[in-house]
C-alpha positions in Angstrom: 4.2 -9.2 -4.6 2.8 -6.0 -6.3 5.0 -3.1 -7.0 3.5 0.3 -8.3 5.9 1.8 -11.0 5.7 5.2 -12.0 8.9 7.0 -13.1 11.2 4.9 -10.8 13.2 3.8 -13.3 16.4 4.5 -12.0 15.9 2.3 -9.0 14.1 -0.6 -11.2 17.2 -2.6 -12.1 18.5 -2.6 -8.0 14.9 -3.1 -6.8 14.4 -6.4 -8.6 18.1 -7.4 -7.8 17.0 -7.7 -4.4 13.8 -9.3 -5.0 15.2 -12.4 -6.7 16.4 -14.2 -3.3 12.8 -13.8 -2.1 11.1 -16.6 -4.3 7.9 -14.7 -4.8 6.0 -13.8 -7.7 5.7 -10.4 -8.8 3.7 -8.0 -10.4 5.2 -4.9 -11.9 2.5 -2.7 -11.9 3.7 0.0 -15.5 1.1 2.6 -14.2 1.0 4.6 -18.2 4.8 5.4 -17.8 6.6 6.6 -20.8 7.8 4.7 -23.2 11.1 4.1 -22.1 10.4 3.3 -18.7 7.9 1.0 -20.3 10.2 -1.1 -21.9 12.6 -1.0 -18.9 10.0 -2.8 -17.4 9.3 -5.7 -20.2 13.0 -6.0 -20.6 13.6 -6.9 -16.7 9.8 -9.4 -16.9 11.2 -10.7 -20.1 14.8 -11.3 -17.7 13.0 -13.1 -15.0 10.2 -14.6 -16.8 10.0 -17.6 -14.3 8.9 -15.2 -11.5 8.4 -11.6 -12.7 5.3 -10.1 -14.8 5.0 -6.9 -15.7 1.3 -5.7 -16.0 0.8 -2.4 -18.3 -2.0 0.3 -17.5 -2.9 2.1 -20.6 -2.6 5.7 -19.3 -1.5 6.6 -15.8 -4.3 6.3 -13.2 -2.3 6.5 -9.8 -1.1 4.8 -7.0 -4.2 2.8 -6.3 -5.2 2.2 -9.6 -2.0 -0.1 -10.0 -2.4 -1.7 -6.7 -5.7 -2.4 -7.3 -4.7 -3.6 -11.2 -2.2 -5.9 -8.9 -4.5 -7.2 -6.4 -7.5 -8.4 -9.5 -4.3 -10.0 -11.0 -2.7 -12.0 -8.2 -5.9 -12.9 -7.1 -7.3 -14.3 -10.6 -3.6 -16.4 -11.0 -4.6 -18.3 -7.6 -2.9 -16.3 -4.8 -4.3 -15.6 -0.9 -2.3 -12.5 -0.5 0.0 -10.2 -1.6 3.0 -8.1 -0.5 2.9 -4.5 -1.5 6.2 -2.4 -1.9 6.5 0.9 -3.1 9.2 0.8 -6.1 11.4 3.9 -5.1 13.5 1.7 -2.5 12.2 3.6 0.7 11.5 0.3 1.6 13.6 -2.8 2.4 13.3 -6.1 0.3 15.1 -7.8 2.8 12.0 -7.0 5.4 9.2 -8.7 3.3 9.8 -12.1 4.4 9.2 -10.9 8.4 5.8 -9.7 6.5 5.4 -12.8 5.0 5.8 -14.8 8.3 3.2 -12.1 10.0 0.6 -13.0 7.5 0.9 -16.6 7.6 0.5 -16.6 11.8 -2.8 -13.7 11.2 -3.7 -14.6 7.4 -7.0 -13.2 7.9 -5.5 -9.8 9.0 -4.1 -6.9 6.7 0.0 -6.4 7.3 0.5 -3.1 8.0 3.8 -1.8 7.8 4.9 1.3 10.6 8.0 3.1 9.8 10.8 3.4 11.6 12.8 6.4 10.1 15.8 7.3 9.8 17.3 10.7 9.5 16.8 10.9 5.6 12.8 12.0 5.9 11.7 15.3 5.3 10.6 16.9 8.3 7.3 18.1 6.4 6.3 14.3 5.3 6.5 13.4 9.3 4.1 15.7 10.3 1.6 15.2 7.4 1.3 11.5 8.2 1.2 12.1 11.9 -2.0 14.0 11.3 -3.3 11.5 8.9 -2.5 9.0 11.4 -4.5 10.9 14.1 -7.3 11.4 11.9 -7.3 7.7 10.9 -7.7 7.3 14.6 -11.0 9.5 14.8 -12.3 7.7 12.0 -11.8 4.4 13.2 -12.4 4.9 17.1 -9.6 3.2 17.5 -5.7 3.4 17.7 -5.3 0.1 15.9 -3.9 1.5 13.2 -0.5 2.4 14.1 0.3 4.2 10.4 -1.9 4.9 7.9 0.3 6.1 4.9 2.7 3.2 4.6 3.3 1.4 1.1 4.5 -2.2 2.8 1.9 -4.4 3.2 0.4 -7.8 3.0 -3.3 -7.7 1.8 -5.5 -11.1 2.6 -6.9 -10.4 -1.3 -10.7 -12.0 -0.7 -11.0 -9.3 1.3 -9.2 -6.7 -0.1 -10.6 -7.7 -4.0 -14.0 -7.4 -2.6 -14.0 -4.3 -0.8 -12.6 -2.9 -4.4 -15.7 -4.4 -6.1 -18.4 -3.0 -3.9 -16.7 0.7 -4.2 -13.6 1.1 -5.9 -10.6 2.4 -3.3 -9.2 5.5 -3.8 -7.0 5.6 -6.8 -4.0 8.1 -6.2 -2.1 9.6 -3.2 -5.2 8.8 -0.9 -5.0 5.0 -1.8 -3.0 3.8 1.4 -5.3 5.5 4.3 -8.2 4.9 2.7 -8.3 1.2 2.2 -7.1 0.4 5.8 -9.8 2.3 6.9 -12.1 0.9 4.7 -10.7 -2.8 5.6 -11.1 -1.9 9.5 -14.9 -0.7 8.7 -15.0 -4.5 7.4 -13.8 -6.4 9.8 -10.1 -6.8 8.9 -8.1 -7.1 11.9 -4.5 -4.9 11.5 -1.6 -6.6 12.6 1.3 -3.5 13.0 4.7 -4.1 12.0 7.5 -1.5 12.6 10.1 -1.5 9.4 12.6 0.5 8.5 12.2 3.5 5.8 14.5 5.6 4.4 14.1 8.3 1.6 17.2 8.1 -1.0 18.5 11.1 -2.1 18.0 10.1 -5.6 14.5 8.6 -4.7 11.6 9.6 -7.3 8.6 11.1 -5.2 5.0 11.1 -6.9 3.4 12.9 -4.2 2.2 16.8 -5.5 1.8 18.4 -2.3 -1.2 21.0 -3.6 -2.8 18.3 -5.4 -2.7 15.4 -2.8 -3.1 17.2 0.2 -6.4 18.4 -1.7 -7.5 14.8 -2.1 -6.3 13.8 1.8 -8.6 16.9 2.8 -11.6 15.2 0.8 -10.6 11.8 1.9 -11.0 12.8 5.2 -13.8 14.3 4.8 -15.5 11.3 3.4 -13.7 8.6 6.2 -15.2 11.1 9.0 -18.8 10.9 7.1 -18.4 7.1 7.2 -17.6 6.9 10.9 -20.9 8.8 11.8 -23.0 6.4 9.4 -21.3 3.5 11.5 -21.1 4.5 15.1 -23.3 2.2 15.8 -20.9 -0.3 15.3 -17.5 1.5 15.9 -18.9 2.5 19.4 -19.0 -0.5 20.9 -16.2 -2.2 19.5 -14.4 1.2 21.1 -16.2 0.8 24.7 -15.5 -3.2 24.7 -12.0 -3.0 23.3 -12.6 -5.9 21.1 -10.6 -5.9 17.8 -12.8 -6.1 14.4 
């Protein structure tokens, strides 16, 4: 498992509570927090030393950068794939092993989680990532991708490691649509799973609206430039109906 951690420290201590019944090794991803979180951090790796690490980025480099950091990690310690989860508890620990089972029957296929909200979301994060979703479509020429914002995957890592090598995946708020995309461009099939997702009322959001949306709007921009340069494959796979 890879968790991104950036100022969540108040839901640290609950979110590896519930990962302990799930038997998997983590990865804390400290994404340049300050010091206190930092050591929050070490103290709960040093806790659960059997299972947990905690993997320090010397400044903060975004969302991406730490999954990334996660991804070169697992994959260097011997692992196929890995479980994303963002660290804020919008998600539920008790879902990953239904992820797990999903990437075992499709392990060449990226797990991609689709929320099912409740009524905690903010009206204006719906909308946004239903247009990002649509978008995604355009740029894929295909509706395969059910949601392109969620932070609960599984990653197949060959694939996902080597797409990072050839041109490093976004690195902040753009991480999550850009390297399903990117995957799908590939060849990675995308198995959809709904999930639940709530947003705690004492939940820690990174998001800057000004400063993301800024880097969605470029994102975009570059996905829909990539789609032109591959019609030529994204068209037929859209007239045929066959999956990558």
């Amino acid at each position: 498992m890879i968790v991104p951690v950036y100022g969540h420290e108040g839901t640290l201590t609950r979110l590896v509570a519930a990962l302990v019944p799930l038997n998997l090794t983590c990865w804390l991803v400290d994404d340049g927090n300050p010091a206190p979180v930092a050591e929050k951090m070490a103290h709960l790796a040093a806790t659960h030393a059997d299972w947990l690490h905690c993997l320090r980025l010397p400044r903060n480099q975004g969302k991406g950068a730490a999954v990334a950091a996660g991804w070169h990690a697992a994959a260097a310690a011997g692992f196929t794939h890995a479980v994303q989860i963002d660290a804020d508890l919008q998600h539920d620990p008790a879902q990953v092993p239904r992820f797990v089972d999903a990437a075992r029957a499709h392990p060449q296929a990226v797990i991609n989680g689709v929320p099912q909200y409740d009524a905690s979301v903010p009206a204006v994060r719906l909308h946004g990532r239903r247009i990002t979703t649509v978008l995604v479509w355009l740029h894929t020429l295909s509706r395969q991708i059910a949601d392109a914002m969620c932070g609960f995957r599984v990653y197949p890592l060959a694939a996902v490691v080597a797409l990072d090598r050839r041109t490093p995946v976004g690195r902040r708020m753009e991480f999550d649509a850009d390297v399903i995309v990117r995957l799908f461009w590939a060849g990675t099939a995308v198995v959809n799973l709904p999930t639940p997702v709530t947003y705690p009322a004492d939940g820690v959001s990174n998001y800057r609206m000004v400063r993301d949306n800024l880097r969605m709007a470029a994102l975009h921009l570059r996905l829909l430039g990539g789609m032109l340069l591959r019609l030529p494959v994204l068209l037929p796979r859209r007239l045929t109906g066959r999956a990558p």
